[in-house]
One Martini backbone bead per residue (centre of mass of N, CA, C, O) as a GRO file, in nm:
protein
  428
    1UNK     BB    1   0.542   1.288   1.507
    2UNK     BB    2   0.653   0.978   1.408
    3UNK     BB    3   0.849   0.663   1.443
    4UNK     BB    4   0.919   0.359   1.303
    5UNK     BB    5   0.997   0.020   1.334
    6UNK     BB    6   1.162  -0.234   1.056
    7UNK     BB    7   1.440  -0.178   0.891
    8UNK     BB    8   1.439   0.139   0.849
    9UNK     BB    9   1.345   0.457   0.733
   10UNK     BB   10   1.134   0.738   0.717
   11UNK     BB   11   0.923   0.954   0.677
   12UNK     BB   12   0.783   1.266   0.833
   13UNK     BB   13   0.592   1.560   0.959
   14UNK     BB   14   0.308   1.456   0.848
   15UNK     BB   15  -0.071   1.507   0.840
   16UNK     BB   16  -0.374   1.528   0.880
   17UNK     BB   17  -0.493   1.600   1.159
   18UNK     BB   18  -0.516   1.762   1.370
   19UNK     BB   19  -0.485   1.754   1.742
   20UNK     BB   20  -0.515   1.623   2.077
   21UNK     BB   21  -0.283   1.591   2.293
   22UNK     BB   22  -0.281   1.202   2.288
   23UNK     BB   23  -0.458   1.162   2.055
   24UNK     BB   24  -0.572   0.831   1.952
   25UNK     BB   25  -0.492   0.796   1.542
   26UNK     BB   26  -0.272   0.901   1.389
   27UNK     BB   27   0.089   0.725   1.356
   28UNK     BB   28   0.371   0.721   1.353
   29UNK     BB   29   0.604   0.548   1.154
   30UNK     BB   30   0.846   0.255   1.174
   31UNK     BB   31   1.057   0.058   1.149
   32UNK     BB   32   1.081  -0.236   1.382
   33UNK     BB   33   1.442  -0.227   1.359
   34UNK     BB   34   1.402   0.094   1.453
   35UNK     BB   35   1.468   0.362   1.645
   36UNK     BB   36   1.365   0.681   1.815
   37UNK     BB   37   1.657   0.802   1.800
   38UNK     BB   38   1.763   0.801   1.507
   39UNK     BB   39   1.485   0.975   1.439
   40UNK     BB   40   1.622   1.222   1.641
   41UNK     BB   41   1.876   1.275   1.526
   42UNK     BB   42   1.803   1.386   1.267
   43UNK     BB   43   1.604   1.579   1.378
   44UNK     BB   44   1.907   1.721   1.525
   45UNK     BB   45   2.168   1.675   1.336
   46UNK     BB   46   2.301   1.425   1.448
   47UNK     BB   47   2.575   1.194   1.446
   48UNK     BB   48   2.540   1.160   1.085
   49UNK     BB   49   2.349   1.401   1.033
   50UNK     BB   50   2.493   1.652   0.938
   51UNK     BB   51   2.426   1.844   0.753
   52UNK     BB   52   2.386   1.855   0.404
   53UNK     BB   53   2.364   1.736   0.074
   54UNK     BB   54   2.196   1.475   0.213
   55UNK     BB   55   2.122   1.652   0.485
   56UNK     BB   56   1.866   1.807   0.601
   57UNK     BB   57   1.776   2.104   0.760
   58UNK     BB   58   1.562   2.070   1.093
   59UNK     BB   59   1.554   2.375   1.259
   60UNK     BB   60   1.260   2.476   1.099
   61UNK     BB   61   1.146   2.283   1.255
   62UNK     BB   62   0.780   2.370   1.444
   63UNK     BB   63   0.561   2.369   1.701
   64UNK     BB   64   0.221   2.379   1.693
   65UNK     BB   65   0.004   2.560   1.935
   66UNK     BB   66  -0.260   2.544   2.135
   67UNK     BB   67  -0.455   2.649   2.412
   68UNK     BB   68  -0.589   2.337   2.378
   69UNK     BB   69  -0.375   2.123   2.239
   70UNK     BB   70  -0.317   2.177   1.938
   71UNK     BB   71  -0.131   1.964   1.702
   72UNK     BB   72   0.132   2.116   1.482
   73UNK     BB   73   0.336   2.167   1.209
   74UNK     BB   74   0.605   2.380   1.108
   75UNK     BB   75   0.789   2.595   0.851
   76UNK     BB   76   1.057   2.810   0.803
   77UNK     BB   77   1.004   3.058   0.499
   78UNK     BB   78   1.101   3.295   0.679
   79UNK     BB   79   1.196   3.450   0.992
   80UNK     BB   80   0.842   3.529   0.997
   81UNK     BB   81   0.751   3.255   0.854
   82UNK     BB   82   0.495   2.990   0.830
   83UNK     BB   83   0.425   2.652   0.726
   84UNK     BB   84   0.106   2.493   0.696
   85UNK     BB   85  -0.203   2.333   0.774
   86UNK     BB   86  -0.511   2.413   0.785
   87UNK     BB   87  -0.639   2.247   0.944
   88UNK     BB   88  -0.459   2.324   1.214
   89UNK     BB   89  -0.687   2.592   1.202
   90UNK     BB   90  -0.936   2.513   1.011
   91UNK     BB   91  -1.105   2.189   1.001
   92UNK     BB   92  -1.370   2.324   0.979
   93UNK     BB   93  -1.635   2.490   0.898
   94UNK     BB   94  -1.754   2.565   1.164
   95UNK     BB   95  -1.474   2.723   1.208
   96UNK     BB   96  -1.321   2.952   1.275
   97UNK     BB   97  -1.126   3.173   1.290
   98UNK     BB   98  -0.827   3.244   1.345
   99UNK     BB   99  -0.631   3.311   1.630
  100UNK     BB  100  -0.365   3.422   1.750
  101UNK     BB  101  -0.379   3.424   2.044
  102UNK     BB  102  -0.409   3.075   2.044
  103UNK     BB  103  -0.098   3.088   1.945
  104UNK     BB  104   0.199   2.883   1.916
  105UNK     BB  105   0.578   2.895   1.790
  106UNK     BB  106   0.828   2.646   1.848
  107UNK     BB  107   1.178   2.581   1.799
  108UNK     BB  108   1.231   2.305   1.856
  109UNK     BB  109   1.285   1.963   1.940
  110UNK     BB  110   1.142   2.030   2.219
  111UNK     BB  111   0.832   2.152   2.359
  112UNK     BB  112   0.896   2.095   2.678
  113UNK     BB  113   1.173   2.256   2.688
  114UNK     BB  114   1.184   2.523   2.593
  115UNK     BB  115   1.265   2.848   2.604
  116UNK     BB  116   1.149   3.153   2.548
  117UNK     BB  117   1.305   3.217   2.253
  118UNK     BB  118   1.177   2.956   2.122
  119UNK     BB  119   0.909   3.095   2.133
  120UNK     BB  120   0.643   3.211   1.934
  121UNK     BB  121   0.400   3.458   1.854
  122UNK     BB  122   0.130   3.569   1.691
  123UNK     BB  123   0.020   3.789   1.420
  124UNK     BB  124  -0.082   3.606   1.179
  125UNK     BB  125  -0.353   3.415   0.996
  126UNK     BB  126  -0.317   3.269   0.660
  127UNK     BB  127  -0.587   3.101   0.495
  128UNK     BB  128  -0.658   2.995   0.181
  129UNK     BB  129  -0.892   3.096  -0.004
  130UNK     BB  130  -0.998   2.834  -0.078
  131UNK     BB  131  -1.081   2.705   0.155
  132UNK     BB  132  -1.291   2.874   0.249
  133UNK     BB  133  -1.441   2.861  -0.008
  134UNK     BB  134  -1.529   2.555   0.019
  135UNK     BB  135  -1.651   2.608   0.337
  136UNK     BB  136  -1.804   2.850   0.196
  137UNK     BB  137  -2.028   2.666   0.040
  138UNK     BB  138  -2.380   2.588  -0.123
  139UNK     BB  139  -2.271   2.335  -0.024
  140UNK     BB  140  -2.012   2.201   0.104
  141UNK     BB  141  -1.692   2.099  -0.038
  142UNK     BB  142  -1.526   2.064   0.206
  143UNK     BB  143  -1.207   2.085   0.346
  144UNK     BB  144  -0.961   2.053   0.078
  145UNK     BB  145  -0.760   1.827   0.119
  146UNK     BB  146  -0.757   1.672  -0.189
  147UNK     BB  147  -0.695   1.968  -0.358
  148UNK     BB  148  -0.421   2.104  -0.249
  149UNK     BB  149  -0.550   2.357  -0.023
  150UNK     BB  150  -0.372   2.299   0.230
  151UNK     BB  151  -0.305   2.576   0.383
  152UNK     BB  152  -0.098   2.811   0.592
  153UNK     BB  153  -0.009   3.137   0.739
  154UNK     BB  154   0.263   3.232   0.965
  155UNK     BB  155   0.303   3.487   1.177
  156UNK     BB  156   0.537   3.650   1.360
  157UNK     BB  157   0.636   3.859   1.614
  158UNK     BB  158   0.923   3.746   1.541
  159UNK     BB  159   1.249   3.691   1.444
  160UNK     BB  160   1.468   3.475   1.346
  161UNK     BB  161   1.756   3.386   1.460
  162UNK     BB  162   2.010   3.202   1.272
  163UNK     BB  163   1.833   3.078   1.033
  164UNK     BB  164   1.772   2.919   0.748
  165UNK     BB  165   1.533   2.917   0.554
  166UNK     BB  166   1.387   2.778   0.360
  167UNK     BB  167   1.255   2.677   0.011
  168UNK     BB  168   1.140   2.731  -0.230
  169UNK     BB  169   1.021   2.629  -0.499
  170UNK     BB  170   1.101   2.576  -0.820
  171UNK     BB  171   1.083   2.506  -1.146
  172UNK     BB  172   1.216   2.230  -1.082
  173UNK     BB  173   1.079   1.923  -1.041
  174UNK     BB  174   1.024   1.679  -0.927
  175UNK     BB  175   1.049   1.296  -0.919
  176UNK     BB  176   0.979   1.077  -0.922
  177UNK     BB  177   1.175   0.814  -0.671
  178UNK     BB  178   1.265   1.112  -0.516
  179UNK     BB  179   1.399   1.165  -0.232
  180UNK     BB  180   1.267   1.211   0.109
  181UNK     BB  181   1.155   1.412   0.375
  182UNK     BB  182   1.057   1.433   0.705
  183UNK     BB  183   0.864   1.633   0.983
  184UNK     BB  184   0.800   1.617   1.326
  185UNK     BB  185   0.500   1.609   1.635
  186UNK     BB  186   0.389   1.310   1.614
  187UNK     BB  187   0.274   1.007   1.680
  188UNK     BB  188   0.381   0.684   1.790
  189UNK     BB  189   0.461   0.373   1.604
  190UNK     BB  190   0.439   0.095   1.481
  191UNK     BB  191   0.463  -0.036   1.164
  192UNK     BB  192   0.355  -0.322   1.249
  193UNK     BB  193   0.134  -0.312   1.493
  194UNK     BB  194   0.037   0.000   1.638
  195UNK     BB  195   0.222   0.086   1.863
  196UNK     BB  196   0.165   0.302   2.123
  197UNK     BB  197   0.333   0.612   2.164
  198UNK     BB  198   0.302   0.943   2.370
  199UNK     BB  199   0.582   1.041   2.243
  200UNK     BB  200   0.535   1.377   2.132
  201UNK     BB  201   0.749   1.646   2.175
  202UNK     BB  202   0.945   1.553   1.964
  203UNK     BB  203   1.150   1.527   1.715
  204UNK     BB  204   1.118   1.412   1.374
  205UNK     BB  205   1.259   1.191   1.142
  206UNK     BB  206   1.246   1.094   0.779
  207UNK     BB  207   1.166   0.891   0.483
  208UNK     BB  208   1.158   0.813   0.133
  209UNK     BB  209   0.938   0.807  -0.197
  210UNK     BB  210   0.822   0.922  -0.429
  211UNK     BB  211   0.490   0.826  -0.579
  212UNK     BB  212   0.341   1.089  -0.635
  213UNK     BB  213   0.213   1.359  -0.889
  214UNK     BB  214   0.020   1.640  -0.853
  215UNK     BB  215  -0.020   1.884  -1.043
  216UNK     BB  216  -0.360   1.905  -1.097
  217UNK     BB  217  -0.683   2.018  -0.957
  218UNK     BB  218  -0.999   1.976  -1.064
  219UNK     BB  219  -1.267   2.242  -0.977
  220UNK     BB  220  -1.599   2.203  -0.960
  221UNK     BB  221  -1.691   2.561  -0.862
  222UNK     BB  222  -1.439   2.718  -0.894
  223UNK     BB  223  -1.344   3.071  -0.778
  224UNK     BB  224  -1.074   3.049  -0.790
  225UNK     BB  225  -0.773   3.007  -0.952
  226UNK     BB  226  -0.673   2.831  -0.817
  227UNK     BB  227  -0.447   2.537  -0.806
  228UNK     BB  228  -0.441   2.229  -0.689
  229UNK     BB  229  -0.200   1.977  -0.565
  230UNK     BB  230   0.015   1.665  -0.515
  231UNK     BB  231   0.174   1.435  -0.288
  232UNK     BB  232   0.305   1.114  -0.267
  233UNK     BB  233   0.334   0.806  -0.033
  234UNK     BB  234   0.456   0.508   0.140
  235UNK     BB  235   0.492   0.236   0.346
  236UNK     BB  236   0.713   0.022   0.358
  237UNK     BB  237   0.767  -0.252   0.425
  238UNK     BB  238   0.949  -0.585   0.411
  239UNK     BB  239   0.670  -0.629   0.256
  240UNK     BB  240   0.570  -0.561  -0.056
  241UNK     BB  241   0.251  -0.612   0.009
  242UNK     BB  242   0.238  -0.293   0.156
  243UNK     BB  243   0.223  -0.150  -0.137
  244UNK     BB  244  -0.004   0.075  -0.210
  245UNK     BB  245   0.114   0.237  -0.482
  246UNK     BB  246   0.095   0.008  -0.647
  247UNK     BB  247   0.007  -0.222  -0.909
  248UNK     BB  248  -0.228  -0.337  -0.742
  249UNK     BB  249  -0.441  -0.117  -0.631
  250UNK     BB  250  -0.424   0.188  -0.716
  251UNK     BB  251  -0.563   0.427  -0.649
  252UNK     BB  252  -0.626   0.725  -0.448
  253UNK     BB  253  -0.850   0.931  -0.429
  254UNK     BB  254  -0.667   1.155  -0.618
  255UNK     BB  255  -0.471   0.952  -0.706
  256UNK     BB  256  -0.322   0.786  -0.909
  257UNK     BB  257  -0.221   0.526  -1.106
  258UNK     BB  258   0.044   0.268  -1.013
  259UNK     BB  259   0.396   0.277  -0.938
  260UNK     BB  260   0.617   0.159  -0.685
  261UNK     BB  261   0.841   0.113  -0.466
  262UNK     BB  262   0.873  -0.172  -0.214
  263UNK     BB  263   1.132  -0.077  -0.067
  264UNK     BB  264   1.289   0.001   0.205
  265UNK     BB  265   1.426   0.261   0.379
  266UNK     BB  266   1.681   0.408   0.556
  267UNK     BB  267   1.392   0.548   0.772
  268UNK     BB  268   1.157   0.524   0.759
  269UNK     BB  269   0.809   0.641   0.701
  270UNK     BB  270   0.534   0.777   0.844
  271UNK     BB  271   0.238   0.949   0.956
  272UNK     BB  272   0.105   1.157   1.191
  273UNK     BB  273  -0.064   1.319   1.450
  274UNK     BB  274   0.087   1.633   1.417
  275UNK     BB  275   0.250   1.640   1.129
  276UNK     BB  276   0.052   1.868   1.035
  277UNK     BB  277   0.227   2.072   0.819
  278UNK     BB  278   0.487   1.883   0.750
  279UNK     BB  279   0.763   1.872   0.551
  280UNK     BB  280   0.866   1.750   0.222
  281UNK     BB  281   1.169   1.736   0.120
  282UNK     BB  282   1.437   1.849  -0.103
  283UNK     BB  283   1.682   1.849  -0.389
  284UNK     BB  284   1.735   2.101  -0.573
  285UNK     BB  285   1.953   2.300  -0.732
  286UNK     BB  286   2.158   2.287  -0.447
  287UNK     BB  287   1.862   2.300  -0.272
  288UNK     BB  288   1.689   2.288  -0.038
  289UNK     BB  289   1.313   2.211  -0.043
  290UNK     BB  290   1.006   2.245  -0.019
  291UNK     BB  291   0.699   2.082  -0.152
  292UNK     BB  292   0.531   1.996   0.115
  293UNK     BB  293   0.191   1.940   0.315
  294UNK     BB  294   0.083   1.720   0.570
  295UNK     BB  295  -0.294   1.654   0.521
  296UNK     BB  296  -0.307   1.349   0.460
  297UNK     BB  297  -0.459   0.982   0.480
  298UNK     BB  298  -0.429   0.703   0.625
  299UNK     BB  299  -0.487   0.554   0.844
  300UNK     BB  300  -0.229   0.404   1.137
  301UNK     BB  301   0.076   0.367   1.016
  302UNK     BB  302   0.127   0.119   0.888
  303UNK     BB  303   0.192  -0.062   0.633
  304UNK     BB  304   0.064   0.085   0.342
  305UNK     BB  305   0.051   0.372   0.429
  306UNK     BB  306  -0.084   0.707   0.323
  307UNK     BB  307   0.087   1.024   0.254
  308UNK     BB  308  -0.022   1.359   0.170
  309UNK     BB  309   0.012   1.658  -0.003
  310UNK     BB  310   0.062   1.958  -0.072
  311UNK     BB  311   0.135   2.183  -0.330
  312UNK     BB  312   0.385   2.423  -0.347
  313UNK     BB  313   0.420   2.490  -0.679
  314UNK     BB  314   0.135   2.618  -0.686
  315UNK     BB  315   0.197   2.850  -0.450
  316UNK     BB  316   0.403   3.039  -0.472
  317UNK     BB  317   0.262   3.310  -0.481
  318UNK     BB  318   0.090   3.338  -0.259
  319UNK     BB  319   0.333   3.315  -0.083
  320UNK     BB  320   0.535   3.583  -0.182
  321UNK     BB  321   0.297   3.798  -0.111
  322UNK     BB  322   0.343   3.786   0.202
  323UNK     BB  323   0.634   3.808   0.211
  324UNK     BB  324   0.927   3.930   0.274
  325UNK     BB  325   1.145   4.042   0.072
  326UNK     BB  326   1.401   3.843   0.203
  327UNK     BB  327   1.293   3.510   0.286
  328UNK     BB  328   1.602   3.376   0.238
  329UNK     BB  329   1.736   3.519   0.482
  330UNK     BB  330   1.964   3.562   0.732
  331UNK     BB  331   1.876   3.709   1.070
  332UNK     BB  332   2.084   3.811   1.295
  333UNK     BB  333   1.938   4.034   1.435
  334UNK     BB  334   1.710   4.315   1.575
  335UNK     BB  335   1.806   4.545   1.358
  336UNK     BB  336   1.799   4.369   1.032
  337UNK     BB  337   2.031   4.176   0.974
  338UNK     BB  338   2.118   4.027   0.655
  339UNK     BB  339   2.191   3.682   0.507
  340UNK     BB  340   2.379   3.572   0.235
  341UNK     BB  341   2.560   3.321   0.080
  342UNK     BB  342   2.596   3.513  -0.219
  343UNK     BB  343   2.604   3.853  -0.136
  344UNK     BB  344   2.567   3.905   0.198
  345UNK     BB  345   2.553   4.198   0.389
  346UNK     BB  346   2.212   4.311   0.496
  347UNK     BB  347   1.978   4.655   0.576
  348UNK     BB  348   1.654   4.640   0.485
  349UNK     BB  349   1.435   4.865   0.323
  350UNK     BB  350   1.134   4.999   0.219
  351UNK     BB  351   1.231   5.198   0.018
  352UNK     BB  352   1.475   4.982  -0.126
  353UNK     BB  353   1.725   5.088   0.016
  354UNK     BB  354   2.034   4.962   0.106
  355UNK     BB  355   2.303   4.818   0.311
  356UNK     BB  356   2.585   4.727   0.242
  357UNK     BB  357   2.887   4.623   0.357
  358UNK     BB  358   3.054   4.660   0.096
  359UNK     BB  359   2.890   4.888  -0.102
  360UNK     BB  360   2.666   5.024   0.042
  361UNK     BB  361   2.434   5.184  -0.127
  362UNK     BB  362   2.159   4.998  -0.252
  363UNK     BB  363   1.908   4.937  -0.552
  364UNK     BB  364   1.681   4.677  -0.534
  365UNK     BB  365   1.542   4.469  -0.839
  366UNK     BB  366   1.402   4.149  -0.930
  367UNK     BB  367   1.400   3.967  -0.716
  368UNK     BB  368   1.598   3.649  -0.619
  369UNK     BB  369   1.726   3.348  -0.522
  370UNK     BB  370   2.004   3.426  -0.729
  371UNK     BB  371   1.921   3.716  -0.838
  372UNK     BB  372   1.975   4.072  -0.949
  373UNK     BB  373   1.907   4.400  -0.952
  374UNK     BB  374   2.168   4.690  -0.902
  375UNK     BB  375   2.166   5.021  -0.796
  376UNK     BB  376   2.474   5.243  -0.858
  377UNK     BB  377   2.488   5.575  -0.870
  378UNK     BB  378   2.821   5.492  -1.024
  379UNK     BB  379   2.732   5.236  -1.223
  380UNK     BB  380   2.402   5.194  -1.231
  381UNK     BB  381   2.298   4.884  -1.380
  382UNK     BB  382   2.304   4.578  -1.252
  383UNK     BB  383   2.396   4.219  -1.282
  384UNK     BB  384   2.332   3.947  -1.057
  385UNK     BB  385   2.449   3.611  -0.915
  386UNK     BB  386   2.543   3.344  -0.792
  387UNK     BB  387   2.728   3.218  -1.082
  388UNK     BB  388   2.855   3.527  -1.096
  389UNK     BB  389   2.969   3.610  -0.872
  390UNK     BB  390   3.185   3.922  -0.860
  391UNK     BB  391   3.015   3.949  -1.127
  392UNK     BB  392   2.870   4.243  -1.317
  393UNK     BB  393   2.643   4.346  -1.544
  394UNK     BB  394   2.684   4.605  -1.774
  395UNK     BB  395   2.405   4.725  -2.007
  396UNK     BB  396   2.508   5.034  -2.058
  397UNK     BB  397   2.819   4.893  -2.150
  398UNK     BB  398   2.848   4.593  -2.218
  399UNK     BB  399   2.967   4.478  -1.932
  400UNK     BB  400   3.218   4.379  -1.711
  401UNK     BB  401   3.234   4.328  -1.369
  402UNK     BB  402   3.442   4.373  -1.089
  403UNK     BB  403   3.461   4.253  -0.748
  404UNK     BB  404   3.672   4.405  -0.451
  405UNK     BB  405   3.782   4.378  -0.187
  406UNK     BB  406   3.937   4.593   0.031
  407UNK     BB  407   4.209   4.499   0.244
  408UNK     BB  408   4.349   4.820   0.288
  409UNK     BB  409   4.037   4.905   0.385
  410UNK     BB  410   3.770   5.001   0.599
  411UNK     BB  411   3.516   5.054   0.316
  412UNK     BB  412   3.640   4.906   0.040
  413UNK     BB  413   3.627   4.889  -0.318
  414UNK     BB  414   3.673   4.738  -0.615
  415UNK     BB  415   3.690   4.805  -0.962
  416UNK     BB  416   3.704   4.594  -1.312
  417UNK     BB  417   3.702   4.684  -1.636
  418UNK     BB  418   3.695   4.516  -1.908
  419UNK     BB  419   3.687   4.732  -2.136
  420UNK     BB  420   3.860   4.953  -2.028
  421UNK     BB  421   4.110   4.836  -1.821
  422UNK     BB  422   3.985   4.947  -1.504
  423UNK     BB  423   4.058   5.080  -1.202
  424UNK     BB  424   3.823   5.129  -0.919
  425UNK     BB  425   3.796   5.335  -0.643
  426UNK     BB  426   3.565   5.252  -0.358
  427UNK     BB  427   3.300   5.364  -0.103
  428UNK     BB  428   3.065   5.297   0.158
   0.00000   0.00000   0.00000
């Protein structure tokens, strides 16, 4: 991924298909004006770009490598699963299923420089089962990266530790015109000229427009139930008629027709070779959340160029069902303790039961990354959100707790019964 210069930039991070470091076919794109260190800046939340409500944590993305050198791009969705485009792993039919053993997932911004600590070796590699029914269906009917189910997941070797995972969709959709970013470390271009430039180690990210929507994408002859979906932007450079997704185009491949704003963002990108598998990011409901993954796209990324994401609100079961218990949480040690932005800190067991710092034992169900269940020996079922914490409901009594931690004494806390207006302390 990489971005070019000319004016202002955008979104970069995903692209259309692996390939081998150096080889030049599709590359990322940035405005005329602007240089690579401002989208490295970026990418790297160095100031002004801070992570905040305004810009995405860009520390999730990170360079997928195989051992013979294909590049892409992936992102960090639990401690240990990063989610990528199947293409980056199985880009042909003829492809076999792809080994662990072949592939390696580097965190960092420059994937040249990195430690060992920030090597990740792979320990399973889940590819869509579209993508593969539709490359073993006879005759073949491609490799459905058009059909929205260009997905992949990678289970890392080992938990990432102190990083917060990104968020997957929730029910709440983009919108038409709403700011996107992109990352990824593929190849880099003016998207003025389609000047060359060999230097993808680094990470890059950029800007861009919502500009297309595809809810859902009927195929016909799916053996699947799975049904994918796209999300799509253009390229605007300074002049509006590189507009490719404008009303005066009409379609692209599976994107129905309409219009989108022909003005560039400051820090626009298009997507290169290398960005594929590469996020999608924007804000919906108070949360950095991932939209898509990089899939295709058109040309060279010049200007008016297009690029396609797998539309990942289609597939968050399948995607759910692979995830460990907690995948929304930071791992802080190698021990397995993790943190909640709005729980607290948590020692999570396979039994169901939990250790809280500051709770004690308790058991957890019909978790989501906002509410849930949580049942205390002395208290029965209770039930918290994100946006009642440290208020607690108790269905059993149709009333409300409070919980307190105990400040004068260390692994204890206090519950106050609004029926009853009654404090109870308790140990951890």
């Amino acid at each position: 991924m990489r971005i070019r210069n000319e004016f202002y930039v955008l979104l970069i991070s995903l692209f259309q298909f692996s390939t081998l470091l150096g080889e030049e076919i599709r590359r990322l794109g940035k405005l005329k004006g602007n240089d690579w260190e401002t989208h490295a800046n970026l990418a790297n939340n160095v100031y002004p770009f801070k992570t905040s409500t305004a810009v995405p944590d860009f520390s999730v993305v990170g360079a997928l490598i195989s051992s013979d050198g294909t590049l892409g791009t992936a992102t960090l969705i639990a401690p240990n699963f990063v989610i990528t485009a199947a293409h980056v792993l199985k880009n042909r039919t003829n492809d076999p299923l792809p080994d662990p053993a072949d592939w390696e997932f580097v965190l960092h911004n420059d994937f040249s420089t990195q430690s060992s600590s920030l090597r990740f070796q792979i320990r399973q590699i889940i590819v869509h089962p579209d993508w593969i029914i539709r490359q073993n269906q006879n005759p073949p009917l491609g490799d459905g990266d058009k059909f929205g189910v260009d997905i992949a997941l990678v289970q890392l070797s080992r938990s990432v530790l102190g990083v917060q995972p990104i968020h997957l969709p929730n029910k709440i959709y983009p919108s038409l015109g709403q700011k996107v970013y992109v990352s990824g470390f593929g190849n880099l271009v003016a998207g003025e000229s389609g000047n060359y430039d060999d230097e993808n180690s680094r990470r890059m990210a950029g800007v861009n427009i919502l500009d297309r929507i595809v809810s859902e994408i009927v195929i016909e002859n799916e053996i699947s139930p799975n049904s994918g979906g796209l999300l799509a932007f253009d390229f605007d450079g300074p002049d509006p008629i590189t507009n490719r997704l404008g009303a005066e185009f009409g379609a692209f491949e599976n994107l129905p027709s309409g219009s989108s704003n022909s003005v560039s963002e400051y820090l626009e990108v298009s997507t290169a070779e290398g960005d594929s598998g590469g996020p999608l990011l924007t804000r919906i409901d108070d949360r950095w959340r991932i939209l898509g993954v990089v899939s295709y796209g058109s040309s060279d990324s010049s200007y008016g160029d297009i690029t396609v994401f797998s539309r990942l609100g289609n597939h968050t079961e399948w995607i759910n069902s692979h995830l460990p218990e907690w995948p929304s949480l930071i791992q802080l040690d190698e021990s397995g303790w993790m943190q909640s932005d709005w729980l607290g800190i948590i020692l999570p067991f396979s039994s169901g039961w939990n250790f809280h710092a500051e709770y004690g034992w308790i058991w957890t169900q019909s978790k989501s990354e906002d509410s849930m269940w949580i049942y205390f020996s002395h208290l029965g079922w209770l039930w918290v959100s994100r946006s009642t914490n440290p208020y607690f409901y108790s269905f059993d009594n149709s009333d409300w707790l409070y919980f307190k931690k105990d400040s004068e004494r260390e692994g204890g806390y206090g519950v106050y019964d609004f029926a009853k207006k009654l404090w109870s302390d308790y140990s951890n």
